[in-house]
C-alpha positions as CSV (number, residue, x, y, z in Angstrom):
1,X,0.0,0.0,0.0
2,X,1.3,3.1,-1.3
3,X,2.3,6.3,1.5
4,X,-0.5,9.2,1.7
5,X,0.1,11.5,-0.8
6,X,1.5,9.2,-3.5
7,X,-1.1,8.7,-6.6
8,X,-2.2,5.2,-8.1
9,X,-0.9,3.8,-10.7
10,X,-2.8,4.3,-14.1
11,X,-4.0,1.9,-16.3
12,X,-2.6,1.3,-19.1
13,X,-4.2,2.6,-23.0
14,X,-4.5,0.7,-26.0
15,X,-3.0,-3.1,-27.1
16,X,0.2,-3.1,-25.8
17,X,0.9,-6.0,-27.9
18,X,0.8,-4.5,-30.9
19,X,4.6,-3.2,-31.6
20,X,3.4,-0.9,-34.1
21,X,0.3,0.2,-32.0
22,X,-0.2,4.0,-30.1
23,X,0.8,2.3,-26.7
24,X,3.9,0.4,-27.5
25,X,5.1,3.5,-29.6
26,X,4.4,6.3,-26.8
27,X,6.0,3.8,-23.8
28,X,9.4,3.9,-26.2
29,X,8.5,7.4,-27.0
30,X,9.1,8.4,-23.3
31,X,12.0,6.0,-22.6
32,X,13.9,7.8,-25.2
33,X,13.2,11.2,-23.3
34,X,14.5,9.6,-20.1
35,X,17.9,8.6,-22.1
36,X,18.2,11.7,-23.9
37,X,17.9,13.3,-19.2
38,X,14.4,15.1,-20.2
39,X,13.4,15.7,-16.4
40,X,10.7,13.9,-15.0
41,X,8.1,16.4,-14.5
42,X,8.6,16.6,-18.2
43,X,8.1,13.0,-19.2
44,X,4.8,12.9,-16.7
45,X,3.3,16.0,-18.7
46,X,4.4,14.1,-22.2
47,X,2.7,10.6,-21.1
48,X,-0.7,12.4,-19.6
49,X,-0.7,14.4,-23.0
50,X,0.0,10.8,-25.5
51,X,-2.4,9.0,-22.6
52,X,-5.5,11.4,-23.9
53,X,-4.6,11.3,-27.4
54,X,-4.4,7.7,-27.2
55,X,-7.5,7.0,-25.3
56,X,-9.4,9.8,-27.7
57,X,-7.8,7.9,-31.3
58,X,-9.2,4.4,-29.0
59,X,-12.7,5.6,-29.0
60,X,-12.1,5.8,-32.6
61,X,-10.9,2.6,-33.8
62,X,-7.6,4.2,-34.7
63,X,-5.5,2.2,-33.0
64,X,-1.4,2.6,-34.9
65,X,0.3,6.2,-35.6
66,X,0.0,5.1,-39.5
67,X,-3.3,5.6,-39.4
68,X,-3.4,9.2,-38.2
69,X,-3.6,11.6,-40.9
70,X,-3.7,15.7,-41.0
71,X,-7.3,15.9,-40.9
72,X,-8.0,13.5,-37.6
73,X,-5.0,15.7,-36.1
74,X,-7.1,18.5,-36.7
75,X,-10.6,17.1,-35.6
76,X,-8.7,16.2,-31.7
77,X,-7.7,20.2,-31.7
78,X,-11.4,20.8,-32.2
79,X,-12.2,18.1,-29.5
80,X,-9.9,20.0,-27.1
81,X,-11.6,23.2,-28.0
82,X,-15.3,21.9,-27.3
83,X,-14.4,19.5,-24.2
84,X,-15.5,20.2,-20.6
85,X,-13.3,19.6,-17.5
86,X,-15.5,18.0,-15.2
87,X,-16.4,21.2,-12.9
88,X,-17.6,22.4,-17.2
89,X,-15.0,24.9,-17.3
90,X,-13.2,24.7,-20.6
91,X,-9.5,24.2,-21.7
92,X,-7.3,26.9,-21.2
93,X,-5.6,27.5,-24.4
94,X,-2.5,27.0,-22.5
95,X,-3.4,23.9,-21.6
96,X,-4.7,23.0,-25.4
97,X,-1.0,24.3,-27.2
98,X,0.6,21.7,-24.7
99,X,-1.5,19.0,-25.2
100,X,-0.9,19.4,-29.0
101,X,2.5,20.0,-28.5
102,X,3.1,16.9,-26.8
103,X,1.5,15.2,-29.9
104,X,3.5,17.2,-32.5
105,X,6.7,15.6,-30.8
106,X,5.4,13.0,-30.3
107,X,5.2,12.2,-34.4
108,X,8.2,13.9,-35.2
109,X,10.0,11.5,-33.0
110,X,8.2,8.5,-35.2
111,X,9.2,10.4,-38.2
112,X,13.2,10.5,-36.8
113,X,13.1,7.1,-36.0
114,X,11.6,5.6,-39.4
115,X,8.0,4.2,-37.5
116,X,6.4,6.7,-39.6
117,X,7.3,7.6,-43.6
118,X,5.5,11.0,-43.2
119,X,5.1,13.2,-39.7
120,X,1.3,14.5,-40.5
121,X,1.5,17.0,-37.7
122,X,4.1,18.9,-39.3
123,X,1.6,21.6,-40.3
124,X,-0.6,21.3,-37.5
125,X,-1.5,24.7,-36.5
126,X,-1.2,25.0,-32.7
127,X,-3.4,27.6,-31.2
128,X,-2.3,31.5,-29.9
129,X,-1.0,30.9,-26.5
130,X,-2.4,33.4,-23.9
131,X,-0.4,35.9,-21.9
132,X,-2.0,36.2,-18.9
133,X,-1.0,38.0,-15.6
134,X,-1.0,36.5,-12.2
135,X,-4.1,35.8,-10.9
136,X,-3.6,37.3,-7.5
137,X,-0.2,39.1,-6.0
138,X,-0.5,39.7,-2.0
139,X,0.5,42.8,-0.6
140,X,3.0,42.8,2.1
141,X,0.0,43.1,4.9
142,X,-1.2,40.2,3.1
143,X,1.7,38.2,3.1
144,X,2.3,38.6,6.8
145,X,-1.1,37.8,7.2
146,X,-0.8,34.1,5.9
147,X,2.7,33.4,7.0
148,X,1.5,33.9,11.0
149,X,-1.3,31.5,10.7
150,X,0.2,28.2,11.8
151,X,0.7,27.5,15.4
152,X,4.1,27.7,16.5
153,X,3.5,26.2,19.5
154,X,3.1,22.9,17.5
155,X,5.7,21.1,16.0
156,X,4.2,21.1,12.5
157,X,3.3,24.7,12.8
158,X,7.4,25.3,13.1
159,X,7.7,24.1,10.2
160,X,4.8,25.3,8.2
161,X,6.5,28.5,9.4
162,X,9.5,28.1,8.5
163,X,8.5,26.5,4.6
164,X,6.2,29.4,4.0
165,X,9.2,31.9,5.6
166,X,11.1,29.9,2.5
167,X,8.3,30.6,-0.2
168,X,8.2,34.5,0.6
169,X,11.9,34.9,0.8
170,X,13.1,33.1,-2.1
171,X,9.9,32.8,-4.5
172,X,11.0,29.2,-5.5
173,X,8.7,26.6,-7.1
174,X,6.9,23.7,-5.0
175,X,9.2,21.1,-6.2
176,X,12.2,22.8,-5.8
177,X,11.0,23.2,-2.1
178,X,10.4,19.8,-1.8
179,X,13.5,18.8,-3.3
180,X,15.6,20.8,-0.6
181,X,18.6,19.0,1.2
182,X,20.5,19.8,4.3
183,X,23.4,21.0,3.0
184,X,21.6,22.8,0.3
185,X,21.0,25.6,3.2
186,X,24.3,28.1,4.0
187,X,23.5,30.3,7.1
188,X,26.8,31.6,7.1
189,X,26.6,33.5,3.7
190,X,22.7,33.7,3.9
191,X,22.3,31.6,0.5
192,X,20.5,28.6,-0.7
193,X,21.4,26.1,-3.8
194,X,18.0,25.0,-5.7
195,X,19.3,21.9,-6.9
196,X,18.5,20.1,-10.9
197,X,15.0,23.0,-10.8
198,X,13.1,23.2,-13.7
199,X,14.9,22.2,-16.9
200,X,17.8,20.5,-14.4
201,X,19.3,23.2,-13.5
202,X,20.9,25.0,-10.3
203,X,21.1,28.3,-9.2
204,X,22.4,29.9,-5.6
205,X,20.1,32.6,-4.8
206,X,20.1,34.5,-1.2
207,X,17.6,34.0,1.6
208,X,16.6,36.4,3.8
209,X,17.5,36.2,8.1
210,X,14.0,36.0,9.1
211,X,13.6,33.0,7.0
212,X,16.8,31.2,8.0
213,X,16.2,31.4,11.8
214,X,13.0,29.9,11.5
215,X,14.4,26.8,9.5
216,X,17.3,26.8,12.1
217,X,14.7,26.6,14.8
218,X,12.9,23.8,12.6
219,X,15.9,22.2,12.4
220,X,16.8,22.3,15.9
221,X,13.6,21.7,17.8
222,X,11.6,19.6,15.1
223,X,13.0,17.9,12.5
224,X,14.8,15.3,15.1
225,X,11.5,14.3,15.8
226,X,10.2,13.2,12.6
227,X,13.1,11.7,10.9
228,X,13.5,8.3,10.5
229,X,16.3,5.7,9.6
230,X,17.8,5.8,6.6
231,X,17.5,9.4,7.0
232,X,17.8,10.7,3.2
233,X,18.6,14.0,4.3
234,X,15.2,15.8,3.0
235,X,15.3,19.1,4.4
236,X,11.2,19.5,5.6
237,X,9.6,16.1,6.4
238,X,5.8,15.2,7.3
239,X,5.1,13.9,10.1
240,X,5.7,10.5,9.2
241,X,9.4,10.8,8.4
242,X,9.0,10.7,4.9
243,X,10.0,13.8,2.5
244,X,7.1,15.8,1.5
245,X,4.8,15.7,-1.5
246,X,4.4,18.3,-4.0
247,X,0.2,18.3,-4.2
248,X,0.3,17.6,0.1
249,X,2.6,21.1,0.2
250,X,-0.1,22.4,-2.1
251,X,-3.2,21.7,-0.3
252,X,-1.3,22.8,3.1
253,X,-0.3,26.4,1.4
254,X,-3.8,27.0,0.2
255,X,-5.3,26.1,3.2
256,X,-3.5,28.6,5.4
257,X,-4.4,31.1,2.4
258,X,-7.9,30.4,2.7
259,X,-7.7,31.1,6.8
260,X,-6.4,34.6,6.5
261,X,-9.4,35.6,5.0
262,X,-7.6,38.2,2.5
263,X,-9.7,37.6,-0.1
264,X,-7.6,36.1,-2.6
265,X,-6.6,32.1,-3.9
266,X,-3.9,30.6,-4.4
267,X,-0.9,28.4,-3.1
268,X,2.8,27.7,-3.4
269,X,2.9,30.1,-6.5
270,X,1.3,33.0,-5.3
271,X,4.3,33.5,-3.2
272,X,6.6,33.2,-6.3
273,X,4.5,36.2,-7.4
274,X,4.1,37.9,-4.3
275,X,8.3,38.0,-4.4
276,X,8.8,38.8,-7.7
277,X,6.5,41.5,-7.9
278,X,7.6,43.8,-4.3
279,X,10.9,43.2,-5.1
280,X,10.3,45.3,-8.4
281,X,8.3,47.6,-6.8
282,X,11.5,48.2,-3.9
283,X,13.8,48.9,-6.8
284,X,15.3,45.5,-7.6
285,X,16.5,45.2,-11.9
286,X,14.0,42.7,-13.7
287,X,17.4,41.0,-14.5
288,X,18.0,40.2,-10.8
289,X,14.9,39.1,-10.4
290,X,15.3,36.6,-12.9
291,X,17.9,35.0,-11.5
292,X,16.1,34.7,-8.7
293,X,13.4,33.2,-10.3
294,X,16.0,31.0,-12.3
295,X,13.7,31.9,-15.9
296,X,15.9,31.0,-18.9
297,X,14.4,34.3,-21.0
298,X,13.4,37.6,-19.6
299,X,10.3,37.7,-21.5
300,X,9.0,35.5,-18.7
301,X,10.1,37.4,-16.1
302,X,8.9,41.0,-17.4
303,X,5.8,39.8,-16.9
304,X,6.2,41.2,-13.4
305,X,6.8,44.4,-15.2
306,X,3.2,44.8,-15.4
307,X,2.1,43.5,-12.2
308,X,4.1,46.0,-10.5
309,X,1.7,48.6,-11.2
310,X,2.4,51.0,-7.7
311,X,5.1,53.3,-10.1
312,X,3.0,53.2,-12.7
313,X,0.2,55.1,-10.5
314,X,1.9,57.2,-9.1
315,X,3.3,58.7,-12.9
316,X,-0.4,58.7,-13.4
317,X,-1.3,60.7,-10.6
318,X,1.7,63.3,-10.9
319,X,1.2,63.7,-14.7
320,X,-2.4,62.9,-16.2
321,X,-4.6,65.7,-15.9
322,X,-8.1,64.2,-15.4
323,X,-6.9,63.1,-11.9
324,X,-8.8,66.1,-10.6
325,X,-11.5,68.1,-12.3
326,X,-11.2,70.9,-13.8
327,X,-11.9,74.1,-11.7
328,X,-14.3,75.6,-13.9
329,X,-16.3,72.4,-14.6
330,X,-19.8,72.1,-12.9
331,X,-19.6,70.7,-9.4
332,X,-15.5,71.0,-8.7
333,X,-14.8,70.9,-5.1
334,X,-10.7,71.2,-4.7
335,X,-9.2,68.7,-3.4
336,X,-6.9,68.7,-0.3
337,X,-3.6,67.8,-1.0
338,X,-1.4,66.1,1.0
339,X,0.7,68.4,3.0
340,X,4.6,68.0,1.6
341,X,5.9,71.1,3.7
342,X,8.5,69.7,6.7
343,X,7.6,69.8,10.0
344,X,10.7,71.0,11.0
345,X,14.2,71.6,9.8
346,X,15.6,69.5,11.9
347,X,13.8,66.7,11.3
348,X,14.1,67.7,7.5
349,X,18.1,67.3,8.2
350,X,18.4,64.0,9.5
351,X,16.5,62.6,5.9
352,X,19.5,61.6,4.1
353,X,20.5,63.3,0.4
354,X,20.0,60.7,-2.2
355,X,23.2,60.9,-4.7
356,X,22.3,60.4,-8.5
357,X,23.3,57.9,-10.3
358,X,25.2,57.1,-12.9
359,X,22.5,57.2,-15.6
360,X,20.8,59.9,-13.8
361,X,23.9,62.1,-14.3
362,X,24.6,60.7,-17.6
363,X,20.7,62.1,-18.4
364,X,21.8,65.2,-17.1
365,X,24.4,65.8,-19.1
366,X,22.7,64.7,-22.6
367,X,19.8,67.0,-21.3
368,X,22.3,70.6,-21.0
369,X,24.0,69.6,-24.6
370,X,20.8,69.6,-25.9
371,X,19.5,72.9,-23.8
372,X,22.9,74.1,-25.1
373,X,22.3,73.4,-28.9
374,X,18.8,74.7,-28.6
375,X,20.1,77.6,-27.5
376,X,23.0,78.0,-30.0
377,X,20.3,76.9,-32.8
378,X,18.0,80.0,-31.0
379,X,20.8,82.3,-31.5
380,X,21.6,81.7,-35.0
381,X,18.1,82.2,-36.1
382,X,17.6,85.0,-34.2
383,X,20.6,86.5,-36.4
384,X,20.0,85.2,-39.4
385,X,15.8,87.1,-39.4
386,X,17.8,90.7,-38.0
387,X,20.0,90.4,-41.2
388,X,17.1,89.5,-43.1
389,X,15.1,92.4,-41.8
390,X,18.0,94.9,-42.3
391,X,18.4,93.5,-46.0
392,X,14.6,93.8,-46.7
393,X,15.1,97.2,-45.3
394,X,17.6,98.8,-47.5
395,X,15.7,97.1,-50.1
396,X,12.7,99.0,-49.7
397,X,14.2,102.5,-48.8
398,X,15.5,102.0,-52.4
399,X,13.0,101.1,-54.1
400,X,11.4,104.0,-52.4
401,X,13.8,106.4,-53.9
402,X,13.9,104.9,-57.2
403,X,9.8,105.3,-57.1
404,X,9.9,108.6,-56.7
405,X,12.5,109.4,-59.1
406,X,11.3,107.5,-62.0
407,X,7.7,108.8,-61.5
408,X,7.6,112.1,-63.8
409,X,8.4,110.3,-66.6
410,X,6.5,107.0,-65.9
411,X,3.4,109.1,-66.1
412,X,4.6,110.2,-70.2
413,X,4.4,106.5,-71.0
414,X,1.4,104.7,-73.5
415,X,0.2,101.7,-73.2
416,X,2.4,100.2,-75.8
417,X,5.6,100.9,-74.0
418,X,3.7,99.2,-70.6
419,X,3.0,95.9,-72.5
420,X,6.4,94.5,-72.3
421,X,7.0,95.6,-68.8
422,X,3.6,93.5,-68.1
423,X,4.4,90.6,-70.3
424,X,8.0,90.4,-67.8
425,X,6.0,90.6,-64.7
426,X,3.9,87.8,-65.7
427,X,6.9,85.6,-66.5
428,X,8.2,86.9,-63.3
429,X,5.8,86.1,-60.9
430,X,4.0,83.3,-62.7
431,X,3.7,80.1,-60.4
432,X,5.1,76.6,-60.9
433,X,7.9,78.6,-63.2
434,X,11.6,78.1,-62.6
435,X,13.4,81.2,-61.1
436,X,14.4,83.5,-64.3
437,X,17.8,85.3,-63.8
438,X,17.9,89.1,-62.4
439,X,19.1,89.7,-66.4
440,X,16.6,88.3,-68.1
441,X,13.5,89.7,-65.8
442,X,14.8,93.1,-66.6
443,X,15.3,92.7,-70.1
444,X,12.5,95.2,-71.0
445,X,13.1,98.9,-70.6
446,X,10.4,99.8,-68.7
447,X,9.7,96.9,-66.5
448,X,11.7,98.5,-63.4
449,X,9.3,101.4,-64.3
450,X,6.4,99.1,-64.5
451,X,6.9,97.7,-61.4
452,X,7.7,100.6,-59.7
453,X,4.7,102.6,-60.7
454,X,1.6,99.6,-60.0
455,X,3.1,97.4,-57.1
456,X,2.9,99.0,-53.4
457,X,6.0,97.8,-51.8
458,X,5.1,95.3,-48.9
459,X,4.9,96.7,-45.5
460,X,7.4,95.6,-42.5
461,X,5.5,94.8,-39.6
């Protein structure tokens, strides 16, 4: 009889007798994976994902992977679509990519190893996967709120403690928790090693005082009594010696959740949140955090980025304009702002000076060159229209004179002398026309005349 915690073993799908049938096929399919060190939280999601498939293609007399074609592929993506989980919620589409996913390997492998002349999910559209944030992030009232509900006056309250002291301190996953050794602990340097996490790999990341005198008082005062020989060295243990389960830890987390009566769900993960998300809001680089995290792209990790909405509200506030109406619109009552005059100056003096940093000074400094060559820029157009003015103005106090001068005798003119001063006016000021020549716009005798007589000189303002 199998320990509390530990699941049944599952039936198994389809003739295994066949060597060319769906179950004989998927059972080498995952020994491969464990050869080629696929972890084993991996292999468990690939034979629950093959296990459906194969059950679904059973119910369907199709019963070997040569008898799967493009089209059935497709009708099981539409099965996933329409089926109900047995509370009727739907598939997430999350869940739907990596059931088909698993598939999709699944006859590619076939294909590599020659079961298969053609891999008929090679175009098999997978759908859009979903990126969603968090659920639910806990405030740090929050967090404080479900980390003091065990009773530490029991022995399995110590170290519910000290496991959710873990979670909030570190943000790790369930089974890297579980997975936790002895040694794996340094409370000299204040670090912990995760050891083979997801994807097999380890990381060192720190782990804060309050959590490590908790676990050192675990350690101490508990875990003596509830090991038991061959001790394998398990850091947190149930109460029965053995080293915990990943769905028990589960179930324990969300019911000390659900006590605290903060209004929000969740379990071993919402922690991982809860730490990823104040530690970006206290200043922490999203790099940092995911090595914390131990995420293998940062795409992952910036979803925190959005989470951390508290300096995003406060740019809001400070720069959007509709945070308080407008004081000529009907019904404005002013506001009263928050009073950010010191009490005193000595209490003003002891608040230490902040020093800028190195990209805040380097901001700085692009900032005045480009004051500097706004200014320069300011300057030289600011010349450039006086000169023009002065130009224009000789120009007309000229023209002026020659007006004058040349107006006795402009008055003796006909109107056939006038035509070809019009005809060069025309060709002058005709738009769409390329730029004549000074020469060639004065080529007629009287067309200074002309012009001189009939257009008023424009007026400086």
């Amino acid at each position: 009889m199998g320990r509390r915690g530990q699941r049944k073993p599952k039936l198994t799908v389809g003739d295994v007798t066949d060597p060319r049938g769906m179950a004989r096929l998927s059972a080498a399919h995952l020994e491969w994976m464990r050869v080629q060190n696929y972890s084993e939280q991996t292999v468990t999601g690939r034979e629950k994902h093959l296990r459906r498939f194969t059950l679904w293609c059973e119910e369907r007399s199709i019963t070997r992977p040569t008898d799967v074609t493009k089209p059935i592929l497709e009708r099981y993506a539409r099965w996933l679509y329409h089926h109900r989980k047995e509370d009727g919620r739907p598939l997430s589409f999350g869940s739907q990519y990596g059931q088909l996913m698993g598939v999709r390997m699944f006859f590619r492998w076939l294909a590599r190893q020659n079961h298969i002349l053609s891999n008929p999910a090679s175009e098999l559209e997978l759908p859009r996967r979903e990126r969603r944030l968090p659920k639910h992030v806990l405030t740090i009232s929050e967090a404080e709120a479900v980390i003091n509900q065990p009773d530490i006056n029991d022995a399995l309250g110590v170290r519910d403690r000290a496991m959710l002291e873990t979670f909030y301190s570190t943000g790790m996953r369930r089974m890297e928790l579980v997975g936790l050794k002895l040694f794996d602990v340094d409370f000299e340097r204040g670090t912990v090693i995760v050891r083979q996490g997801k994807g097999k790999k380890d990381r060192m990341i720190p782990i804060g005082d309050r959590a490590l005198v908790w676990i050192e008082k675990y350690l101490r005062e508990v875990r003596p009594s509830l090991v038991v020989e061959p001790d394998d060295g398990s850091l947190f243990l149930t109460k029965d010696g053995t080293p915990l389960i990943a769905d028990h830890l589960s179930s324990l987390v969300k019911r000390y959740v659900e006590a605290s009566h903060i209004g929000k769900t969740g379990a071993c993960h919402l922690f991982r949140h809860t730490m990823a998300t104040l530690m970006l809001e206290g200043g922490a680089d999203v790099r940092y955090i995911q090595q914390m995290l131990g995420h293998s792209r940062l795409e992952t990790t910036e979803v925190y980025t959005h989470v951390s909405i508290r300096t995003l509200k406060a740019v809001h506030t400070a720069t959007h304009p509709a945070h308080l109406e407008r004081p000529g619109s009907a019904g404005f009552q002013p506001a009263a702002l928050p009073d950010t005059q010191p009490q005193s100056i000595a209490a003003t003096d002891k608040l230490p000076t902040p020093k800028p940093t190195t990209s805040e000074l380097s901001k700085e400094e692009h900032d005045e060159d480009a004051r500097e060559e706004m200014l320069l820029s300011l300057a030289a157009e600011a010349a450039e229209e006086e000169n023009s003015l002065q130009h224009f103005s000789s120009q007309l106090e000229s023209t002026e004179s020659c007006r004058i001068a040349t107006a006795p005798s402009l008055r003796n003119l006909n109107q056939a002398e006038l035509e070809p001063a019009k005809v060069a006016l025309t060709a002058h000021s005709a738009p769409g026309k390329r730029a004549r020549r000074k020469s060639e716009c004065c080529a007629a005798p009287c067309c200074l005349r002309y012009l001189l007589a009939h257009v008023e000189p424009p007026r400086v303002s």
